[in-house]
PQR file with spaces between the fields and no chain letter, atoms N, CA, C, O and H, PARSE charges and radii, in Angstrom:
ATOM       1  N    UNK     1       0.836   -1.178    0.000 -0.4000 1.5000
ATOM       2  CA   UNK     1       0.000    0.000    0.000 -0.0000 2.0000
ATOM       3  C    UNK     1       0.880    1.240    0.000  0.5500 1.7000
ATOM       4  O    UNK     1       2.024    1.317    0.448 -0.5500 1.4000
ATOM       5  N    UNK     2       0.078    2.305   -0.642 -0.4000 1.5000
ATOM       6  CA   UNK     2       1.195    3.176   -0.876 -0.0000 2.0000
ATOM       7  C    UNK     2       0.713    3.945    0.304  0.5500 1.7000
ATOM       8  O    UNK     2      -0.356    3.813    0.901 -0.5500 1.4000
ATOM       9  H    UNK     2      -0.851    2.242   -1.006  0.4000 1.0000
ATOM      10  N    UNK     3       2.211    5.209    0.656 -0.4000 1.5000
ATOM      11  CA   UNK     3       2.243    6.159    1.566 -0.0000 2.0000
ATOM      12  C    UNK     3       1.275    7.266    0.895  0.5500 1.7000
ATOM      13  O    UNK     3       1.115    7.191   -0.324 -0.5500 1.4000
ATOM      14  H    UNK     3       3.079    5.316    0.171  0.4000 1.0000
ATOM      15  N    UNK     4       0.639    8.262    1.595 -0.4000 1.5000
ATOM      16  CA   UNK     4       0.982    9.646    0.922 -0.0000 2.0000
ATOM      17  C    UNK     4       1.986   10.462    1.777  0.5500 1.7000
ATOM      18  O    UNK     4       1.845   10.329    2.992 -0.5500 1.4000
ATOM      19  H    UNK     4       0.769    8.323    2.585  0.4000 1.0000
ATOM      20  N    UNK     5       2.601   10.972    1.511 -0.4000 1.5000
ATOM      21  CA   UNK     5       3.524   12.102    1.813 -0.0000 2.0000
ATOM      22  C    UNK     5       2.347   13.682    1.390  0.5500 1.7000
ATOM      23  O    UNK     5       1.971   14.130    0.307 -0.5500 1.4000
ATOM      24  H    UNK     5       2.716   11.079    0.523  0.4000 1.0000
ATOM      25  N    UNK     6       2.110   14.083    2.685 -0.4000 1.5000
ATOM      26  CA   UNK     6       1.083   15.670    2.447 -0.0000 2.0000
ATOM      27  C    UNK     6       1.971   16.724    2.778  0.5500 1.7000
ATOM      28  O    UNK     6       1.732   17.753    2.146 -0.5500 1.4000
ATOM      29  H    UNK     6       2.415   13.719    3.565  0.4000 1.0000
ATOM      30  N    UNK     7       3.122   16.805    3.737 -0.4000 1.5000
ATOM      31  CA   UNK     7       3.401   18.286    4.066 -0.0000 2.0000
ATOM      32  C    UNK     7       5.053   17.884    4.260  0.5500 1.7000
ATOM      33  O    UNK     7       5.395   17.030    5.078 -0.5500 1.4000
ATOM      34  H    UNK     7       3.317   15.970    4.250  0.4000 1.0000
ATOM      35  N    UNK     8       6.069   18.646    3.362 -0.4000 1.5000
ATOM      36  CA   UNK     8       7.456   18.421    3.306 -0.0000 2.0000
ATOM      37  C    UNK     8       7.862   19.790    3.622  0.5500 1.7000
ATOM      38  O    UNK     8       7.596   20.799    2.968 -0.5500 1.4000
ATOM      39  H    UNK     8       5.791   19.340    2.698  0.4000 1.0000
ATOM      40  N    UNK     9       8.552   19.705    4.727 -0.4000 1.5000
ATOM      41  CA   UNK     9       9.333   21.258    5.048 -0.0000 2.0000
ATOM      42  C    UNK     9      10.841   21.304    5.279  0.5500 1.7000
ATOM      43  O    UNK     9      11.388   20.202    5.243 -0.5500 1.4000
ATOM      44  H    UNK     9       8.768   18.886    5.258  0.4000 1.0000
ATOM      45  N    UNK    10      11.822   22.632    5.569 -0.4000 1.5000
ATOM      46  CA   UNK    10      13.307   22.760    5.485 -0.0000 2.0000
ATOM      47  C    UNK    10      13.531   23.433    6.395  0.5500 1.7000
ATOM      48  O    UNK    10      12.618   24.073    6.917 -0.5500 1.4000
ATOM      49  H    UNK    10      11.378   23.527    5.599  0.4000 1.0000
ATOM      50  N    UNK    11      14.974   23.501    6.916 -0.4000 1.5000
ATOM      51  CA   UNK    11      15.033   23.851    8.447 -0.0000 2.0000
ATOM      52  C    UNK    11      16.336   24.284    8.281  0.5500 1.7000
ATOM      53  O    UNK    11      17.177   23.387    8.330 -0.5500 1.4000
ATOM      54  H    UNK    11      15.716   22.981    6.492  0.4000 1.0000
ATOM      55  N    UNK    12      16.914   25.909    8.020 -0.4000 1.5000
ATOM      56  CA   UNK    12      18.314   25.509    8.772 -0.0000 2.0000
ATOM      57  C    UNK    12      18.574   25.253   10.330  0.5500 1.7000
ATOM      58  O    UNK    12      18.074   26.137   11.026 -0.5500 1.4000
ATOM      59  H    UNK    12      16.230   26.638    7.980  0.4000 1.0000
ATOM      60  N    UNK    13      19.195   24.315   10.990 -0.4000 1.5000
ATOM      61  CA   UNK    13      18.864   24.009   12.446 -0.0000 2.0000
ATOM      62  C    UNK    13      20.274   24.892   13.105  0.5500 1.7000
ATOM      63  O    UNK    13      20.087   25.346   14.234 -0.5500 1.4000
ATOM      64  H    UNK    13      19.601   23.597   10.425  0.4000 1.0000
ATOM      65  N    UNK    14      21.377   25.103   12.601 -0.4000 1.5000
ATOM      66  CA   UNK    14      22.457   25.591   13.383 -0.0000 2.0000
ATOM      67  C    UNK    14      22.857   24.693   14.147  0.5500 1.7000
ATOM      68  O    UNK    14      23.978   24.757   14.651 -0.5500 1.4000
ATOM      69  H    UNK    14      21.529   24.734   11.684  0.4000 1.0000
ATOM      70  N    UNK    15      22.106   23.794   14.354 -0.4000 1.5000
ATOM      71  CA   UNK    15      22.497   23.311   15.671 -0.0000 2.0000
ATOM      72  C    UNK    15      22.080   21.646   16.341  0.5500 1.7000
ATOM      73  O    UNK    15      21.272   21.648   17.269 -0.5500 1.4000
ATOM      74  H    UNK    15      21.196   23.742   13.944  0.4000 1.0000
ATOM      75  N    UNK    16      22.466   20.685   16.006 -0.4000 1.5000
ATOM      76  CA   UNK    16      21.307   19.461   16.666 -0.0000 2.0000
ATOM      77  C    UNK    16      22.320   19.007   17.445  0.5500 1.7000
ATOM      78  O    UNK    16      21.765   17.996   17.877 -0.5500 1.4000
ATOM      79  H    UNK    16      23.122   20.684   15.251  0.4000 1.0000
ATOM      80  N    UNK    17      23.218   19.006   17.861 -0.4000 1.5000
ATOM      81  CA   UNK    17      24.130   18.517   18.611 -0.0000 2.0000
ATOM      82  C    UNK    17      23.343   18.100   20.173  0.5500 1.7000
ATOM      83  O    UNK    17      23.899   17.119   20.668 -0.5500 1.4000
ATOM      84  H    UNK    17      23.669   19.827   17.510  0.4000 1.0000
ATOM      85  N    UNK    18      22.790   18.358   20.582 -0.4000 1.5000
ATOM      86  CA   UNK    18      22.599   18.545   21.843 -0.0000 2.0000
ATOM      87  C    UNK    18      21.415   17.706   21.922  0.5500 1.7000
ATOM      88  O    UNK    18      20.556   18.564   21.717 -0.5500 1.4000
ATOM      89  H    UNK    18      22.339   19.155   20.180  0.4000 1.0000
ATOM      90  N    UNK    19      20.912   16.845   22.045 -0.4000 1.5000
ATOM      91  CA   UNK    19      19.626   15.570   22.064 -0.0000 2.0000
ATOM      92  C    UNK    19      18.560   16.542   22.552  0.5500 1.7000
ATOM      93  O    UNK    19      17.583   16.496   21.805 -0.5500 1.4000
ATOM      94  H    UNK    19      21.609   16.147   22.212  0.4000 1.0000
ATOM      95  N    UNK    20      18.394   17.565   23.738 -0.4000 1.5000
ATOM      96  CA   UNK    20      17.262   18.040   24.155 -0.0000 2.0000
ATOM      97  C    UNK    20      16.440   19.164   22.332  0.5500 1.7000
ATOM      98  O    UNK    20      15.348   19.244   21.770 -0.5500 1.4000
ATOM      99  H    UNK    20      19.188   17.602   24.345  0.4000 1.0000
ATOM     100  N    UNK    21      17.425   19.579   22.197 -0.4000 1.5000
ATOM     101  CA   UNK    21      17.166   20.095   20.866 -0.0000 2.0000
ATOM     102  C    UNK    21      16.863   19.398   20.155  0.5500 1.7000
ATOM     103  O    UNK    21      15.636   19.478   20.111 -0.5500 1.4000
ATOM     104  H    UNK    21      18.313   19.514   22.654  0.4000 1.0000
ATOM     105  N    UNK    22      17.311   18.444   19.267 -0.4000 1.5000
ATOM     106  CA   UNK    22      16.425   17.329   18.731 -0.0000 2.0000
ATOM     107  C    UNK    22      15.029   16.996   18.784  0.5500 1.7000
ATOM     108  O    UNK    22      14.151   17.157   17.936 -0.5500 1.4000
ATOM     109  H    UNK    22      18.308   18.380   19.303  0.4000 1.0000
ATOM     110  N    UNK    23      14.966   16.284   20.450 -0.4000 1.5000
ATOM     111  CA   UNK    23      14.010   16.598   21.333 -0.0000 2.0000
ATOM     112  C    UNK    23      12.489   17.690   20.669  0.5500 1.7000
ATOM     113  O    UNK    23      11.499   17.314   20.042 -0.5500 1.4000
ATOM     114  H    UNK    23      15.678   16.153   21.140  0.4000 1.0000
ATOM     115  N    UNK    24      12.850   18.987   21.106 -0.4000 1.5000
ATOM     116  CA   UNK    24      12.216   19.601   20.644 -0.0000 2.0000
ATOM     117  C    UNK    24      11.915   19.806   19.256  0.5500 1.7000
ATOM     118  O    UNK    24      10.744   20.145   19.088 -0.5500 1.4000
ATOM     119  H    UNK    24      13.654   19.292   21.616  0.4000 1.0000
ATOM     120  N    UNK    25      12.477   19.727   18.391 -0.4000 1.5000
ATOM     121  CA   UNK    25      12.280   19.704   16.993 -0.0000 2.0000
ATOM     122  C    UNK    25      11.093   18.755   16.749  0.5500 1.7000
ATOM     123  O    UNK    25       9.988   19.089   16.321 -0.5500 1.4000
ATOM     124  H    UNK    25      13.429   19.451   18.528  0.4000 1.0000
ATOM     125  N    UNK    26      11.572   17.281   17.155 -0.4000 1.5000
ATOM     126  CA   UNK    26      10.728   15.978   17.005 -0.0000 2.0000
ATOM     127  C    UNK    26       9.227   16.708   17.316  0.5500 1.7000
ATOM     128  O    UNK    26       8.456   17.047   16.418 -0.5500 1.4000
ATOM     129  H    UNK    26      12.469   17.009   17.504  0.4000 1.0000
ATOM     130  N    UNK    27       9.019   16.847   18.469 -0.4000 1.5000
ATOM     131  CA   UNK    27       7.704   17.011   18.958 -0.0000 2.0000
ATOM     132  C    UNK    27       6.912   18.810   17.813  0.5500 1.7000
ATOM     133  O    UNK    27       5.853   18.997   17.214 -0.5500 1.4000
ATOM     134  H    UNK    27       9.646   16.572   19.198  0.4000 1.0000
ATOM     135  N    UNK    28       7.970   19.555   18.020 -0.4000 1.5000
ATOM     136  CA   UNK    28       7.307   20.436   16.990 -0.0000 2.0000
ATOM     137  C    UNK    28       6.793   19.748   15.086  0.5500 1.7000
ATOM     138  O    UNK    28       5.784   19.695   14.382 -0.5500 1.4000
ATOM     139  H    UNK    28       8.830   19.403   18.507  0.4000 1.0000
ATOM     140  N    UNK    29       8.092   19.401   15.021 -0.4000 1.5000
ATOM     141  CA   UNK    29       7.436   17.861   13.687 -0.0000 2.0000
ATOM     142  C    UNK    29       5.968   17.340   14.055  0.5500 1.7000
ATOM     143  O    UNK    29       4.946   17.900   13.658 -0.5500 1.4000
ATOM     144  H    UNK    29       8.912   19.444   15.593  0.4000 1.0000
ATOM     145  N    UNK    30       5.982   16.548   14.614 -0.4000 1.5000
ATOM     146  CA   UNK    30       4.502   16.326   15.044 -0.0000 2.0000
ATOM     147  C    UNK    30       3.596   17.387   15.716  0.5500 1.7000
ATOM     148  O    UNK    30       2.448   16.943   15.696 -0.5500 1.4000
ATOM     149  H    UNK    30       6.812   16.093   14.937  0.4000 1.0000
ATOM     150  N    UNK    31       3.632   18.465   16.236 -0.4000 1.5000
ATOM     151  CA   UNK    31       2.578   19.480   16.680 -0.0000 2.0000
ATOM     152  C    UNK    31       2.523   19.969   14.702  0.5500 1.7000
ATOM     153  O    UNK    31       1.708   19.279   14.090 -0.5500 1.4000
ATOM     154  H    UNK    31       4.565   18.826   16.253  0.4000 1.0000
ATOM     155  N    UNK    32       3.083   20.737   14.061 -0.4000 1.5000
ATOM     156  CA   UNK    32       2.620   21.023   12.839 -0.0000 2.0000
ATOM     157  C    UNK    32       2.116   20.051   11.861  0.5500 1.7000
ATOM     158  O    UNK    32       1.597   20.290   10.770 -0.5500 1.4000
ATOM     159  H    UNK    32       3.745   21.298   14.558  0.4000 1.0000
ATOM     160  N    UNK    33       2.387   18.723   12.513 -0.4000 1.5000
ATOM     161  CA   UNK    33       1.833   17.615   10.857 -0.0000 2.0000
ATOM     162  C    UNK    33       3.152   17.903   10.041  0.5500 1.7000
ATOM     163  O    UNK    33       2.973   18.748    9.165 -0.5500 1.4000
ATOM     164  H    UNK    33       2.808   18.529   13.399  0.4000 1.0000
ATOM     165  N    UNK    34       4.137   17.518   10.102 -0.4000 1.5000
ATOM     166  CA   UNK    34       5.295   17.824    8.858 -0.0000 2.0000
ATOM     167  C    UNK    34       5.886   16.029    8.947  0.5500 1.7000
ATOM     168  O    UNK    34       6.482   15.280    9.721 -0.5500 1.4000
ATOM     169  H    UNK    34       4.282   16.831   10.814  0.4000 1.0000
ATOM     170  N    UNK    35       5.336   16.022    7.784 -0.4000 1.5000
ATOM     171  CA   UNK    35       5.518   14.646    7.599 -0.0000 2.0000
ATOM     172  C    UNK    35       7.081   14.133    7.153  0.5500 1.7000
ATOM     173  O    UNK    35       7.425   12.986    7.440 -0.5500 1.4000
ATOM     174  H    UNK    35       4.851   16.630    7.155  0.4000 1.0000
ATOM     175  N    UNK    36       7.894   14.943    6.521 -0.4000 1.5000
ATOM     176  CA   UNK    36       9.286   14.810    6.417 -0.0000 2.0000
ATOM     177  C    UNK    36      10.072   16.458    6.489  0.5500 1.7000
ATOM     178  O    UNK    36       9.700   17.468    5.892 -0.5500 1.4000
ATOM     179  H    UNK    36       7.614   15.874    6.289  0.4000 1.0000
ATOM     180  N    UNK    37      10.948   16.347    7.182 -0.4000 1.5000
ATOM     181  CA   UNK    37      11.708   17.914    7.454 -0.0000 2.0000
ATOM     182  C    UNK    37      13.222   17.367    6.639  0.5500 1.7000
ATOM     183  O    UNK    37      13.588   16.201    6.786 -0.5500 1.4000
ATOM     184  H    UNK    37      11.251   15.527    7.667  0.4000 1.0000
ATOM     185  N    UNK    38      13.823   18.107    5.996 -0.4000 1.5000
ATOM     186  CA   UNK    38      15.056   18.755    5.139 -0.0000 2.0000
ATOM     187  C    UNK    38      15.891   19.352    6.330  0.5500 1.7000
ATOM     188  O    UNK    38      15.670   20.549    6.514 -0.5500 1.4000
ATOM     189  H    UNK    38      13.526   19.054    5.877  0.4000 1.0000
ATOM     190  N    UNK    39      16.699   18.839    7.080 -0.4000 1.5000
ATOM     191  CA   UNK    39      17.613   20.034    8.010 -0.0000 2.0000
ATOM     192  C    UNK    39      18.872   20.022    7.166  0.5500 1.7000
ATOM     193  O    UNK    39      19.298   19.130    6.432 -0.5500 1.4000
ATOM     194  H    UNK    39      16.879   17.867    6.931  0.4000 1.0000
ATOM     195  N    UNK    40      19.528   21.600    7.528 -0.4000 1.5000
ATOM     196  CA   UNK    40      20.235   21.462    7.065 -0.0000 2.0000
ATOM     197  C    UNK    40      21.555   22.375    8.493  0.5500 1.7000
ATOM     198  O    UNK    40      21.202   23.331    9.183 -0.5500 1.4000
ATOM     199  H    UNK    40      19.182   22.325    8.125  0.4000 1.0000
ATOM     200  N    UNK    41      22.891   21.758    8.562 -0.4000 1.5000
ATOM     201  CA   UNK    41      23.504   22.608    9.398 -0.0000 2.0000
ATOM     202  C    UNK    41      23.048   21.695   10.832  0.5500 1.7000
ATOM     203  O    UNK    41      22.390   22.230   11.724 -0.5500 1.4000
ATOM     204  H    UNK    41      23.178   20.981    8.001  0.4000 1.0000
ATOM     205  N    UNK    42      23.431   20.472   10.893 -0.4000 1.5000
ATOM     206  CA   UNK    42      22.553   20.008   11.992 -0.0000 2.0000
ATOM     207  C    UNK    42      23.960   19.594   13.118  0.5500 1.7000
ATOM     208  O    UNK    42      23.789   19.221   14.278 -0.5500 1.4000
ATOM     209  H    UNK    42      23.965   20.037   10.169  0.4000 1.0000
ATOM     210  N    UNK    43      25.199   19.750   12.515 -0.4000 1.5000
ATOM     211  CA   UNK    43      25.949   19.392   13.600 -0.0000 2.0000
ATOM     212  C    UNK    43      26.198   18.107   14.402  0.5500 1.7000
ATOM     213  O    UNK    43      27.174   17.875   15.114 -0.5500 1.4000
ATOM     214  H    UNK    43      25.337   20.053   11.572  0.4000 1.0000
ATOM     215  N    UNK    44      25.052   17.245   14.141 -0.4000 1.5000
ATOM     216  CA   UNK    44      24.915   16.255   14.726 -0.0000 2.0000
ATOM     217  C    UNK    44      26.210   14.942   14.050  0.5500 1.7000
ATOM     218  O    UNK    44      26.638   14.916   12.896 -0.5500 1.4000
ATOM     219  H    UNK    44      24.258   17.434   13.563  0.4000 1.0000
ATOM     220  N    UNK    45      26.700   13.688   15.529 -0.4000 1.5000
ATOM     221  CA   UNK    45      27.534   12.644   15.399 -0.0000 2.0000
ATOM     222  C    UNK    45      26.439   11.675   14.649  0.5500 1.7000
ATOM     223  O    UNK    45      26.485   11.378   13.455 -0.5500 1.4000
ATOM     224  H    UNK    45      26.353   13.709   16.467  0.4000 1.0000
ATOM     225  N    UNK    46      25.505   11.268   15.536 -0.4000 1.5000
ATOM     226  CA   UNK    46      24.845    9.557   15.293 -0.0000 2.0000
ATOM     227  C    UNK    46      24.029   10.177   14.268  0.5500 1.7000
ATOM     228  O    UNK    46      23.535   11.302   14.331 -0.5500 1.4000
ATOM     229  H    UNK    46      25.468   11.510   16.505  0.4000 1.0000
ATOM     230  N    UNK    47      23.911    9.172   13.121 -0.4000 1.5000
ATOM     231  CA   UNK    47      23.862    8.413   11.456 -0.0000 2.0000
ATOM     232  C    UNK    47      22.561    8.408   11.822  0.5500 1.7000
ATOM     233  O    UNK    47      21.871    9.081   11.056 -0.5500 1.4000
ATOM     234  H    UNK    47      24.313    8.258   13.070  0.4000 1.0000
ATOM     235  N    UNK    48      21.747    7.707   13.044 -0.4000 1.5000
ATOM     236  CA   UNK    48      20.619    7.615   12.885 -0.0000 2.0000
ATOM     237  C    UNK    48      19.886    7.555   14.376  0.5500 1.7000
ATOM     238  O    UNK    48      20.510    7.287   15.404 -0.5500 1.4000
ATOM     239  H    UNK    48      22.307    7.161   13.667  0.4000 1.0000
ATOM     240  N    UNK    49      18.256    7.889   14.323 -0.4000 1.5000
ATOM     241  CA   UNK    49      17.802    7.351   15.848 -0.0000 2.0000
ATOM     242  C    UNK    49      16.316    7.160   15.500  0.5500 1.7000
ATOM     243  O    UNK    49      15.817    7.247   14.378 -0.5500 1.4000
ATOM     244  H    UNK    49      17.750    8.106   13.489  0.4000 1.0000
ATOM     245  N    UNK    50      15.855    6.955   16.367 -0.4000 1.5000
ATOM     246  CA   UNK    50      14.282    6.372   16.919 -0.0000 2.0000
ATOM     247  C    UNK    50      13.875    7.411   17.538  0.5500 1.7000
ATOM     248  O    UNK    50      14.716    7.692   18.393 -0.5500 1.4000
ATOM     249  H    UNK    50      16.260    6.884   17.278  0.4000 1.0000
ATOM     250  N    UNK    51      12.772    8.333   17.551 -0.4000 1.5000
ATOM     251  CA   UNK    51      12.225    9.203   19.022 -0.0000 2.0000
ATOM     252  C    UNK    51      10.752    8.163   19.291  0.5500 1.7000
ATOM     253  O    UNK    51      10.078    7.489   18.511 -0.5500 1.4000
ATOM     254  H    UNK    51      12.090    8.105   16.857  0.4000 1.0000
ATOM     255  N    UNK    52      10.699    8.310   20.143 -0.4000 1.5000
ATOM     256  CA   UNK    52       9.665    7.753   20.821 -0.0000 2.0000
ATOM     257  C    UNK    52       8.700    7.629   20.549  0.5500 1.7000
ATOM     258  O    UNK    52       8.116    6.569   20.771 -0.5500 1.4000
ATOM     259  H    UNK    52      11.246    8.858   20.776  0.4000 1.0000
ATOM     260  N    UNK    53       7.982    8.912   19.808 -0.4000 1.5000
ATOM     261  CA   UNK    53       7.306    9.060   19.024 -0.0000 2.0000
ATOM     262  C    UNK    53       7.098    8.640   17.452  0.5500 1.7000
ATOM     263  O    UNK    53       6.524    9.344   16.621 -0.5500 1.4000
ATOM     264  H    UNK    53       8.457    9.773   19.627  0.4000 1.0000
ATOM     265  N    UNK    54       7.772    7.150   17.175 -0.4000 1.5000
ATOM     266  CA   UNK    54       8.146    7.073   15.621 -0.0000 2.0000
ATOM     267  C    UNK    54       8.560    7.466   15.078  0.5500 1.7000
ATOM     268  O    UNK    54       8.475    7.088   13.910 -0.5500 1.4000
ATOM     269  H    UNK    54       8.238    6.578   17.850  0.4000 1.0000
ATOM     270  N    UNK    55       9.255    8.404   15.363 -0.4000 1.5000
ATOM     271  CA   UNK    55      10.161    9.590   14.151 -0.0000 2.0000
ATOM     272  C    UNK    55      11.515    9.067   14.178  0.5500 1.7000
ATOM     273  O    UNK    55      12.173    8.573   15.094 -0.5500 1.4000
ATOM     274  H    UNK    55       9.324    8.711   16.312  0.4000 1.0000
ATOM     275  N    UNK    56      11.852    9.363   12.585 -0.4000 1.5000
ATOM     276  CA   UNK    56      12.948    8.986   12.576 -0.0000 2.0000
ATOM     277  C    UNK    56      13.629    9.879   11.891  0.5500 1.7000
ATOM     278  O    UNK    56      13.184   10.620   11.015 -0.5500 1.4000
ATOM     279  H    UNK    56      11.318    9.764   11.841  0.4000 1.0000
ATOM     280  N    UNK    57      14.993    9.795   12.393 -0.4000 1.5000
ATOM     281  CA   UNK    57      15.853   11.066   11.425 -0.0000 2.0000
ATOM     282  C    UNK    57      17.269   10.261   10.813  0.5500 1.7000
ATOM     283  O    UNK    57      17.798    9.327   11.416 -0.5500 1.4000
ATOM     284  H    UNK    57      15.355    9.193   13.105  0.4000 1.0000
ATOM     285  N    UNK    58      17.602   10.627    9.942 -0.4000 1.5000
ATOM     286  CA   UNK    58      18.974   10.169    9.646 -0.0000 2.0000
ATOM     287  C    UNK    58      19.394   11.167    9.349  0.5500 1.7000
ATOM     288  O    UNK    58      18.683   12.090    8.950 -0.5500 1.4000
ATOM     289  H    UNK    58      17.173   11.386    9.452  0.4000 1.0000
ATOM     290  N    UNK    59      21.436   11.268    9.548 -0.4000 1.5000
ATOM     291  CA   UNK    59      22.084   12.579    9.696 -0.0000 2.0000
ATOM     292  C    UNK    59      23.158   11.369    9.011  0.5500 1.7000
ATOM     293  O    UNK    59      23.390   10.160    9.035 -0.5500 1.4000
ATOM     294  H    UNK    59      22.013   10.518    9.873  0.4000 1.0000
ATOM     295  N    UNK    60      23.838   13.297    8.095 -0.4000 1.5000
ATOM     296  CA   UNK    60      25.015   12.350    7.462 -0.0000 2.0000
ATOM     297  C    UNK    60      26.290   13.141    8.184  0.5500 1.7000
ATOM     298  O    UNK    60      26.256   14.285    8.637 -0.5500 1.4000
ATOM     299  H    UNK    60      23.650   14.279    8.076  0.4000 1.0000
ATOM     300  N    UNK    61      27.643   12.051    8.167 -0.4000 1.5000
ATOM     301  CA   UNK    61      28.576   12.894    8.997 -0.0000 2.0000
ATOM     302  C    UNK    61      28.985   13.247    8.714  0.5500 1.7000
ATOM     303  O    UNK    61      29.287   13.045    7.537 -0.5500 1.4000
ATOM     304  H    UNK    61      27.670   11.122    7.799  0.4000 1.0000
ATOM     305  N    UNK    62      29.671   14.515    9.656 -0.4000 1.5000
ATOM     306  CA   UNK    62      30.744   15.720    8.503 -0.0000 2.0000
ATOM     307  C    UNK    62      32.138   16.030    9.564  0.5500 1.7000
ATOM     308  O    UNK    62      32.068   15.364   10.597 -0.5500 1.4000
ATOM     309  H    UNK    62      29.427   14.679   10.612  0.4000 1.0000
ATOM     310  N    UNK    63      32.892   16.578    9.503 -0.4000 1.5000
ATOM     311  CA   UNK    63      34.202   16.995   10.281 -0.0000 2.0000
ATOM     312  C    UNK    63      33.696   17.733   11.208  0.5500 1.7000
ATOM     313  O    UNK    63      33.019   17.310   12.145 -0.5500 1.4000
ATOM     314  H    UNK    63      32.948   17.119    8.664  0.4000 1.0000
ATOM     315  N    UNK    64      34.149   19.475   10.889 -0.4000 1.5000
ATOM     316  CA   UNK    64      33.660   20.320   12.246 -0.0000 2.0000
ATOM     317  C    UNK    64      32.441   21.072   12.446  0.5500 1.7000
ATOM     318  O    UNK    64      31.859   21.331   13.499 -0.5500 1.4000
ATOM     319  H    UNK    64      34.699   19.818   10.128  0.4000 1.0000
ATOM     320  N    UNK    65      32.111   21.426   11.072 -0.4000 1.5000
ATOM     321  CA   UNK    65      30.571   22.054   10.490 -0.0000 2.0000
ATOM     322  C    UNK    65      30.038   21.712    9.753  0.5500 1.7000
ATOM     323  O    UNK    65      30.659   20.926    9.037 -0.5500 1.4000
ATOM     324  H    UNK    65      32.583   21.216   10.216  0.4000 1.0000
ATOM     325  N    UNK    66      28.379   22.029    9.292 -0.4000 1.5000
ATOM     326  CA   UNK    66      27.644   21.373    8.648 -0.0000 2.0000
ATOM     327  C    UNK    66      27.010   20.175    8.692  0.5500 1.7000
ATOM     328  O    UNK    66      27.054   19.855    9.879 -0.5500 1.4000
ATOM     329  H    UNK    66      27.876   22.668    9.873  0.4000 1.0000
ATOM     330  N    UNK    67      26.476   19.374    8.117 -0.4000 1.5000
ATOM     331  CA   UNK    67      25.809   17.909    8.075 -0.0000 2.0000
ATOM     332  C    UNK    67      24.711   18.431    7.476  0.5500 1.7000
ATOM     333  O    UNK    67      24.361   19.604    7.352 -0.5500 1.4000
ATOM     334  H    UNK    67      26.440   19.634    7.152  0.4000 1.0000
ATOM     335  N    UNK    68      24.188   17.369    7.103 -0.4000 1.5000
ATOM     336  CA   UNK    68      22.262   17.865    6.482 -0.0000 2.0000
ATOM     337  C    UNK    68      21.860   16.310    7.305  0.5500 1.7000
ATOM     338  O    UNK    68      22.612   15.372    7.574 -0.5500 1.4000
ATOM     339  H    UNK    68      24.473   16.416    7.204  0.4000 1.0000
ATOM     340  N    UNK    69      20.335   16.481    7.574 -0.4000 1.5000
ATOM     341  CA   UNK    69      19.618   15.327    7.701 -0.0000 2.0000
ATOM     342  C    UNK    69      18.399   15.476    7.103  0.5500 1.7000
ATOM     343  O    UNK    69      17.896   16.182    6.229 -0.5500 1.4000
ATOM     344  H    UNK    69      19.724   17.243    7.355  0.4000 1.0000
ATOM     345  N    UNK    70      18.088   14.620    7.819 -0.4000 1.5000
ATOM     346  CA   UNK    70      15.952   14.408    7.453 -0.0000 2.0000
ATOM     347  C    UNK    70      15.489   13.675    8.762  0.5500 1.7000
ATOM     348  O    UNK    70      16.063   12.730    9.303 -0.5500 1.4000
ATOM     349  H    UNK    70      18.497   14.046    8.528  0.4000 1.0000
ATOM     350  N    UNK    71      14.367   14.284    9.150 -0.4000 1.5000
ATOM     351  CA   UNK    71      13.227   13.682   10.278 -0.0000 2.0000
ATOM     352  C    UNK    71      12.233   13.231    9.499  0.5500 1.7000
ATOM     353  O    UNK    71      11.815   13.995    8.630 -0.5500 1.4000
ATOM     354  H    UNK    71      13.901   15.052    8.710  0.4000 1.0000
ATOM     355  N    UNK    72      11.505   11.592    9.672 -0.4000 1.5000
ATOM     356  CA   UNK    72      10.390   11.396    8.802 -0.0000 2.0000
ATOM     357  C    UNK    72       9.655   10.780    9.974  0.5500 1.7000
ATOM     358  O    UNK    72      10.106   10.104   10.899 -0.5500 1.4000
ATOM     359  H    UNK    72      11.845   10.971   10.379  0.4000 1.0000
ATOM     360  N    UNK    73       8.391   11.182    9.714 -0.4000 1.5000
ATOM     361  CA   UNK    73       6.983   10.167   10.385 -0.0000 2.0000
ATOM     362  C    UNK    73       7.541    8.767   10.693  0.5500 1.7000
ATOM     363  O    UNK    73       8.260    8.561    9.715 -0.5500 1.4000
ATOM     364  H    UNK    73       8.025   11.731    8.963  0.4000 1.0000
ATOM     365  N    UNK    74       7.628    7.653   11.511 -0.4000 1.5000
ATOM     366  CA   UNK    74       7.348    6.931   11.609 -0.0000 2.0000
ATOM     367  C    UNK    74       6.376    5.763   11.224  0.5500 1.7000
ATOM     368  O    UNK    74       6.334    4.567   11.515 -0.5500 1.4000
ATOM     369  H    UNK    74       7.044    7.819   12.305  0.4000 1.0000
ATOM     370  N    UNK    75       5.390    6.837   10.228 -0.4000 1.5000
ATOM     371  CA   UNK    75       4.671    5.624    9.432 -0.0000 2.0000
ATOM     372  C    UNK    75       4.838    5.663    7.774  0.5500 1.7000
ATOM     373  O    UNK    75       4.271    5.013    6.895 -0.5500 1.4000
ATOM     374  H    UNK    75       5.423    7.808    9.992  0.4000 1.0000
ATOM     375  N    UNK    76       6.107    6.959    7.707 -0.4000 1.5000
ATOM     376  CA   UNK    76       6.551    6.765    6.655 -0.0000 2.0000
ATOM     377  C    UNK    76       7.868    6.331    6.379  0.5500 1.7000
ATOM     378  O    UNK    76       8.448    6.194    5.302 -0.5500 1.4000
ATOM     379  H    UNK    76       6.567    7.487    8.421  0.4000 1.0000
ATOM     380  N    UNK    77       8.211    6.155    7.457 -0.4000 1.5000
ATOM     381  CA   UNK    77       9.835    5.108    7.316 -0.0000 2.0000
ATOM     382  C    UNK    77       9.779    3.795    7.395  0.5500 1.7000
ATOM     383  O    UNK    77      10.809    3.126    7.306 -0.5500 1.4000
ATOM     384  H    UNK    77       7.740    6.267    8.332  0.4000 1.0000
C-alpha cells in the first residue's frame, strides 16, 4: 500500500548537537503535521535514531561544520 507524503518542510537548524534540541524539533514535527523535514547545518555525530514518538531522522557525517539530515513520520519510514 502506498504512503501519501502531504506536508514536506526545510530547516536551517544551526544546531542538533545537543539531544534536548532534537528533542524539541521531534515534537514540533509532530505538533505542525510535517511529515518529512530537510535540516540542514545540523551538527549532529549519530547516522541515525528512533524518538519515541516514531520519528525517525537520519544525519550524514561531517568533520567540524555542517551535516544535512531528514526527520520522517514513523509511518513513513
Amino acid at each position: 500500500m502506498a504512503v501519501l507524503i502531504k506536508k514536506i518542510d526545510s530547516l536551517n537548524a544551526r544546531t542538533l548537537g545537543n539531544d534536548d534540541n532534537l528533542l524539541l524539533l521531534s515534537r514540533e514535527l509532530d505538533a505542525m503535521d510535517i511529515d518529512v523535514l530537510a535540516i540542514t547545518e545540523t551538527r549532529r555525530h549519530p547516522e541515525a535514531f528512533v524518538y519515541a514518538s516514531c520519528d525517525v531522522g537520519y544525519f550524514s557525517r561531517f568533520d567540524k561544520i555542517g551535516g544535512i539530515g531528514f526527520l520522517i513520520k514513523g509511518d513513513l519510514a
